[in-house]
C-alpha positions as a Markdown table, in Angstrom:
| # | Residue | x | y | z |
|---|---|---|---|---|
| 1 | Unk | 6.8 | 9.2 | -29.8 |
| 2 | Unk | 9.0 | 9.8 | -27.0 |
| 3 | Unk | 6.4 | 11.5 | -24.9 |
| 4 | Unk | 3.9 | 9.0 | -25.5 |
| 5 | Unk | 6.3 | 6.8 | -23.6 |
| 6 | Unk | 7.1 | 8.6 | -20.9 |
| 7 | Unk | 3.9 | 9.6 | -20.3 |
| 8 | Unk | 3.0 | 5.9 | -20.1 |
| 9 | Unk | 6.0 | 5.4 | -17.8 |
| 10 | Unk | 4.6 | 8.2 | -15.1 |
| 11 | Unk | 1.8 | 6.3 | -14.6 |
| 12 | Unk | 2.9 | 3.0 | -14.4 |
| 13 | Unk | 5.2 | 4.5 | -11.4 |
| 14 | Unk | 2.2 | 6.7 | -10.3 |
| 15 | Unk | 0.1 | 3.4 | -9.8 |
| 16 | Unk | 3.8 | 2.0 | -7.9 |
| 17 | Unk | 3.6 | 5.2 | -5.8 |
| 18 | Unk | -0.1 | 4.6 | -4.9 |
| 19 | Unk | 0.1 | 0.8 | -4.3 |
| 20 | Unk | 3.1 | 2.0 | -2.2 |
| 21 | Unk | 0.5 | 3.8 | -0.3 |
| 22 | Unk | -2.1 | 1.2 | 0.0 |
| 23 | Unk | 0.8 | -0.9 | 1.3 |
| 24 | Unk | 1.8 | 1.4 | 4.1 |
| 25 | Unk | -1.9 | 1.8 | 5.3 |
| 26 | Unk | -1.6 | -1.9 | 6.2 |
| 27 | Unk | 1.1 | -1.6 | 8.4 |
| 28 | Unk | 0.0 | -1.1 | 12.0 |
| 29 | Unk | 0.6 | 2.1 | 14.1 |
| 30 | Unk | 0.0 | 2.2 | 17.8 |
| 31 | Unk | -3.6 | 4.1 | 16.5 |
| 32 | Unk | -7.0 | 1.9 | 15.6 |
| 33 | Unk | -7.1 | 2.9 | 12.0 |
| 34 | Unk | -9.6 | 1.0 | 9.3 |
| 35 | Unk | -6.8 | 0.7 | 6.6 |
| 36 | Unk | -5.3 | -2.0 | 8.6 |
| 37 | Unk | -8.5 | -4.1 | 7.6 |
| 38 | Unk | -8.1 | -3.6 | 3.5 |
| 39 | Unk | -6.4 | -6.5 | 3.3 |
| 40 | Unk | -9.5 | -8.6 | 5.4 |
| 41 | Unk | -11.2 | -11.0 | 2.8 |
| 42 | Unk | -14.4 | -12.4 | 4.5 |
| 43 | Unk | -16.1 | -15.9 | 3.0 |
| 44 | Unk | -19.7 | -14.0 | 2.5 |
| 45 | Unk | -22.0 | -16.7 | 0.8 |
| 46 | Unk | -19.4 | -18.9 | -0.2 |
| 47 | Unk | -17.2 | -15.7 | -2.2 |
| 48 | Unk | -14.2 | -14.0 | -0.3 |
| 49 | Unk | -15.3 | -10.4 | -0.5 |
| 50 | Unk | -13.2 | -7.4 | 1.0 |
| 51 | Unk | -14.0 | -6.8 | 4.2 |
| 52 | Unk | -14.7 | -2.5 | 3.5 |
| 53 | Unk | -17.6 | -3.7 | 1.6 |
| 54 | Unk | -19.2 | -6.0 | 4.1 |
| 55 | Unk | -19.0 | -3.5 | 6.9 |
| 56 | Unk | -18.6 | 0.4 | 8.7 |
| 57 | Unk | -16.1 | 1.6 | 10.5 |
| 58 | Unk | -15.9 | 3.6 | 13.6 |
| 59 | Unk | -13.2 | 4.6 | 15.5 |
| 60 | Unk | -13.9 | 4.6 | 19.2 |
| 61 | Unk | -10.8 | 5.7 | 20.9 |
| 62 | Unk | -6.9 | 5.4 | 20.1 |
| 63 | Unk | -7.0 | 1.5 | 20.5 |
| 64 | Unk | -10.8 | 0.8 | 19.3 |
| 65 | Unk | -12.7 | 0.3 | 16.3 |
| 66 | Unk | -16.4 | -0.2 | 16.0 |
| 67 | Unk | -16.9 | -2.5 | 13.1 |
| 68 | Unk | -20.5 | -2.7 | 12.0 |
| 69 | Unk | -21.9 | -5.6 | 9.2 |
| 70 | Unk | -24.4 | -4.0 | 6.8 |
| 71 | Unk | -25.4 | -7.4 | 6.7 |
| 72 | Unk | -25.9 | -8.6 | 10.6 |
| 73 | Unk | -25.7 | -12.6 | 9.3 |
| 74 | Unk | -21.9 | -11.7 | 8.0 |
| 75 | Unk | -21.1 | -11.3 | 11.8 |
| 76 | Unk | -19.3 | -14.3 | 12.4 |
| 77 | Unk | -17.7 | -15.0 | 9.3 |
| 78 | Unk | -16.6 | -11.3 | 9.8 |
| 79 | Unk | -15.5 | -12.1 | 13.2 |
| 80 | Unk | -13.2 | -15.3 | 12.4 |
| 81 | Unk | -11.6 | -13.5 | 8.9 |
| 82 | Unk | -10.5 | -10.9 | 11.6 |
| 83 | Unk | -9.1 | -13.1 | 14.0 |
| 84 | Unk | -7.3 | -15.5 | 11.1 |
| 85 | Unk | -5.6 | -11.9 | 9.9 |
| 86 | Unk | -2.2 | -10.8 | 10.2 |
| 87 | Unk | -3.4 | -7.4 | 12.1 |
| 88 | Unk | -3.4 | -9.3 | 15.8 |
| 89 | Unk | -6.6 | -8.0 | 16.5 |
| 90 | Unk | -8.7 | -9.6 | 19.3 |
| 91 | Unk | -12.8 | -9.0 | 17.5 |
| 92 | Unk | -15.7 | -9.0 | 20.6 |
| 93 | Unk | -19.2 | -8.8 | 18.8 |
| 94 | Unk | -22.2 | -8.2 | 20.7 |
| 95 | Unk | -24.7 | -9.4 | 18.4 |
| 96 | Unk | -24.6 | -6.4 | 16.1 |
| 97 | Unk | -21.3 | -4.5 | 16.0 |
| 98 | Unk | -17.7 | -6.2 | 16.3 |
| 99 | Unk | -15.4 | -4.2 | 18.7 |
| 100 | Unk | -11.9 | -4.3 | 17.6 |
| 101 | Unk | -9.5 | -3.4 | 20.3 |
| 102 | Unk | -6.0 | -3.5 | 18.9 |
| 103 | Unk | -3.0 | -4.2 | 21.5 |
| 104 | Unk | -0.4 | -1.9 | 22.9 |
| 105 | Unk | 2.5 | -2.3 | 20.7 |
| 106 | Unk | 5.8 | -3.4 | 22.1 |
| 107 | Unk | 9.5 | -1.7 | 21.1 |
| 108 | Unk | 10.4 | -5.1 | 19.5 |
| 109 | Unk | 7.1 | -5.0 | 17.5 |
| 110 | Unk | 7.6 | -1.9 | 16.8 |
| 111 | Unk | 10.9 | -2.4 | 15.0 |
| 112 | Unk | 9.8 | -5.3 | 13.2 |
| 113 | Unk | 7.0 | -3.6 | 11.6 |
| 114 | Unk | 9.7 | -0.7 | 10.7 |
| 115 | Unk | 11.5 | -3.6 | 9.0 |
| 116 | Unk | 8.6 | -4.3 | 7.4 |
| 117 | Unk | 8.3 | -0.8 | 6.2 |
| 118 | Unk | 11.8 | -0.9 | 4.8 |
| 119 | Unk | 11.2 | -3.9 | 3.0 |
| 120 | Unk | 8.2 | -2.5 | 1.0 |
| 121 | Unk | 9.6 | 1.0 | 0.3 |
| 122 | Unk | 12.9 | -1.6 | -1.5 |
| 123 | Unk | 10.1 | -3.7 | -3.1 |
| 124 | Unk | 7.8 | -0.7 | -4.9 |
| 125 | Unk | 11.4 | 1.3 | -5.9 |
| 126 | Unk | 12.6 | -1.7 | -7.7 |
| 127 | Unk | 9.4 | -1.9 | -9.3 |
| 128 | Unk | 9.6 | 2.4 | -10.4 |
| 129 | Unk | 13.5 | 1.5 | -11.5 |
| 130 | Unk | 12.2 | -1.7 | -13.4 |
| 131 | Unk | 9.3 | 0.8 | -15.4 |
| 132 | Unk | 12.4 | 3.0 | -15.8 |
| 133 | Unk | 14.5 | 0.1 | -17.4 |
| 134 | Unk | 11.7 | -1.0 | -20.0 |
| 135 | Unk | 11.2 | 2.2 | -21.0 |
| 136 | Unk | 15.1 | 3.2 | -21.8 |
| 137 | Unk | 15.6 | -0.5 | -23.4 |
| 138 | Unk | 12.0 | 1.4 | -25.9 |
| 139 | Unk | 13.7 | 4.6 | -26.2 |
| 140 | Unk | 16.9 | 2.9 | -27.1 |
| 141 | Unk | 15.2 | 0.6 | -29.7 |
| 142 | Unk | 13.5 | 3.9 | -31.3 |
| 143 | Unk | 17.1 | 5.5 | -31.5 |
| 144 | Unk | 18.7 | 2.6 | -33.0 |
| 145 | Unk | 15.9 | 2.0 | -35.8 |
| 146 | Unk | 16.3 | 5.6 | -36.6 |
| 147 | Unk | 12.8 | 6.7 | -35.5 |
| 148 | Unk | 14.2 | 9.4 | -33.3 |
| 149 | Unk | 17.4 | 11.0 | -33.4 |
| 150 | Unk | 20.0 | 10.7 | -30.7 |
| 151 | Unk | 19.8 | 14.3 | -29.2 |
| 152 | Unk | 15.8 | 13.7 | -28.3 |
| 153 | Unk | 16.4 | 10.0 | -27.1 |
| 154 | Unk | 19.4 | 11.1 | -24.7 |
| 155 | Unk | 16.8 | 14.1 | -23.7 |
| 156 | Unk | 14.1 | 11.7 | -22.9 |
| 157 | Unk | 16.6 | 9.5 | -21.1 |
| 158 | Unk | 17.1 | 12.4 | -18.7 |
| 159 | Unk | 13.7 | 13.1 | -18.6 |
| 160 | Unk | 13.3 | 10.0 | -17.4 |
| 161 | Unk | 16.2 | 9.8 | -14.9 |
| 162 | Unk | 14.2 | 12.9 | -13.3 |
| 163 | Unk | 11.0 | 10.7 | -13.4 |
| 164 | Unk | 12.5 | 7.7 | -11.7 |
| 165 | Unk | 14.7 | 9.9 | -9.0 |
| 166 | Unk | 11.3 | 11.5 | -8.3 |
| 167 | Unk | 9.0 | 8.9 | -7.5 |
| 168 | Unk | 12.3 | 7.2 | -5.4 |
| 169 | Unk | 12.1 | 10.0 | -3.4 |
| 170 | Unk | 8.5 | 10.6 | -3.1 |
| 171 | Unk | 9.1 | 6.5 | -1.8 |
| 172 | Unk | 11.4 | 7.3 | 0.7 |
| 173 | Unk | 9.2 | 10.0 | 2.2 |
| 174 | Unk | 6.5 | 7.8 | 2.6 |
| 175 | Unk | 8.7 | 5.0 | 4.5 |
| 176 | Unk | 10.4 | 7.8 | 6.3 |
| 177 | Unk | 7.2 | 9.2 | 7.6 |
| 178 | Unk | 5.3 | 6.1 | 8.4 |
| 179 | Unk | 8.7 | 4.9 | 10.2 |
| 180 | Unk | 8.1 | 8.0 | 12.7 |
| 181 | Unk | 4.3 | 7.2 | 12.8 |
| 182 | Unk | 5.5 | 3.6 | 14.0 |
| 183 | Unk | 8.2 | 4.7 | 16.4 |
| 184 | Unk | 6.0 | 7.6 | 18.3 |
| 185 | Unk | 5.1 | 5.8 | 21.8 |
């Protein structure tokens, strides 16, 4: 019984942890990098359709990606989702490719996108320590109506503890991390 429910707890904070990921890939670095477009919905025929699956990317140099429409007609609805985005990139197309080049980032932006980074890494631990909280109020409920005894719930508690304390961590690594990728000039 108890297993079941931490096992259900890892993955809820397994799918925090990779969400946390998805997040971070957004967040610009001073490198051209196609994650910062996962977020890019496009009005294709009337339905808002991610961007990844409208087009390929190339990376060009440090500052340039090569954005190329499976779908040539897509290229100006491609084009204005890209300029309406929060990325700040500046889309050329030349009739059949878009050409992102992304701008040199200043120290202030670069410290506001750190911010950023902060603020995420906060958001998705709550979320692990909110997983953790439902799942002790379950174990406690189990413990009270006598389906487990008090020894195994207080050993699935630490179990738990150990869960939540290593997905926190795992957390912090990844802000740490993309807080260097941000600050490297």
């Amino acid at each position: 019984m108890t297993a079941e429910n931490l096992v259900e707890a890892e993955q809820q904070m397994e799918r925090t942890l990779e969400a946390t990921r998805e997040d971070f890939a957004g967040v610009r670095t001073g490198r051209a990098n196609p994650g910062l477009f996962s977020k890019v919905m496009v009005d294709y025929y009337g339905t808002y359709t991610p961007l990844q699956q409208l087009a390929s990317f190339t990376t060009q140099d440090a500052r340039t990606l090569m954005i190329a429409p499976y779908d040539v007609s897509a290229l100006r609805n491609i084009e204005k989702a890209l300029s309406d985005s929060e990325v700040g990139a500046n889309p050329s197309n030349d009739g059949k490719v878009i050409r992102v080049v992304m701008p040199e980032l200043t120290e202030e932006r670069r410290k506001e996108y750190v911010k950023l980074v902060k603020t995420k890494a906060e958001d998705h631990k709550v979320s692990v320590r909110n997983t953790r909280r439902k799942t002790k109020e379950t174990l406690d409920k189990l413990v009270k109506d006598g389906e487990i005894g008090e020894d195994e719930g207080a050993r699935a508690e630490k179990e738990l503890d150990a869960l939540t304390r290593r997905f926190t961590d795992s957390i912090d690594e990844m802000a740490k991390n993309k807080e260097q990728e941000l600050m490297e000039v």
